[in-house]
C-alpha positions as CSV (number, residue, x, y, z in Angstrom):
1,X,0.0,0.0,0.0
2,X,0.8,3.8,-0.8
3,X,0.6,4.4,2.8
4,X,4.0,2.6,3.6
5,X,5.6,5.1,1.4
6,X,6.4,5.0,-2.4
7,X,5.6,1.9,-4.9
8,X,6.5,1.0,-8.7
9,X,3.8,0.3,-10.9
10,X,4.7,-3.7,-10.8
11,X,4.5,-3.6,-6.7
12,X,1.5,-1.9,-7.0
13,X,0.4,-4.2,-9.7
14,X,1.3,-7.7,-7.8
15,X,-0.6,-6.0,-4.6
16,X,-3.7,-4.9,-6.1
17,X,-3.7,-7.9,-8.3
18,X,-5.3,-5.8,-11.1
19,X,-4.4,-5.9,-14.5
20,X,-1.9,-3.6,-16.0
21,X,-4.6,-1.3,-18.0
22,X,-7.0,-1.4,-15.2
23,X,-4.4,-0.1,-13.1
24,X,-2.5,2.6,-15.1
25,X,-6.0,4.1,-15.4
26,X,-6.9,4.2,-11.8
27,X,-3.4,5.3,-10.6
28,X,-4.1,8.8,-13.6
29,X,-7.7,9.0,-11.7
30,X,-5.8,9.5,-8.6
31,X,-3.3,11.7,-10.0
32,X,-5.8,14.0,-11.5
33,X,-8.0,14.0,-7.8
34,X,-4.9,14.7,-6.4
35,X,-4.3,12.3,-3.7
36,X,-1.2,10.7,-5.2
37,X,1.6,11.7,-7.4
38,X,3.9,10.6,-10.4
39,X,7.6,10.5,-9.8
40,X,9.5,10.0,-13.2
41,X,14.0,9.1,-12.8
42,X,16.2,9.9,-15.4
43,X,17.7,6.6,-15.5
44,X,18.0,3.6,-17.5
45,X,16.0,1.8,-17.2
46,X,13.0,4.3,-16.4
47,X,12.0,4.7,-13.3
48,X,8.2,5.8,-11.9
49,X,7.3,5.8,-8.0
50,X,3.6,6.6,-6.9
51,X,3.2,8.2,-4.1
52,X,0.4,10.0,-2.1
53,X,0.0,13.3,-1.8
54,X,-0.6,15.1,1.7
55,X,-4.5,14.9,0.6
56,X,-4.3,10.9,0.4
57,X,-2.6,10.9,3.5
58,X,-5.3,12.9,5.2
59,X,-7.9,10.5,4.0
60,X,-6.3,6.8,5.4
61,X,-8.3,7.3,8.8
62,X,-11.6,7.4,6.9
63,X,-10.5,4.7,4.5
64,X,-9.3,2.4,7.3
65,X,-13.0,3.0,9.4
66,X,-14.6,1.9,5.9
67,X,-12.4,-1.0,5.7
68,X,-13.2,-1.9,9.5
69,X,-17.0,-1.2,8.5
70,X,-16.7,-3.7,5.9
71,X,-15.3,-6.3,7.4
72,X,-17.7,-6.3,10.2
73,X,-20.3,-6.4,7.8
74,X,-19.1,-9.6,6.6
């Protein structure tokens, strides 16, 4: 998870379990809301990190109560 600090695309992938496309498109909604950012290196080979933002940060303690919610729901 993002909240543990900044992932590649291919941790990100092999956590969410979601395929490549489905992914890459979620991680640019997030980007354009704001609550996490694109990190490109100048090396070879290329290099992205995701991160969150301060925002995304801010919401993990409503995200976490949904995810406790949830799970007591069963």
């Amino acid at each position: 998870s993002l909240y543990n600090g900044p992932l590649r695309f291919g941790a990100l992938q092999q956590a969410t379990g979601l395929p490549p496309r489905t992914l890459s498109l979620r991680l640019k909604e997030l980007e354009a809301f704001g609550l996490i950012s694109r990190t490109e290196y100048s090396e070879a080979p290329p290099r992205v990190e995701y991160a969150l933002t301060s925002l995304g940060q801010a919401l993990q303690p409503a995200l976490k109560a949904l995810a406790q919610w949830e799970a007591r729901l069963g």
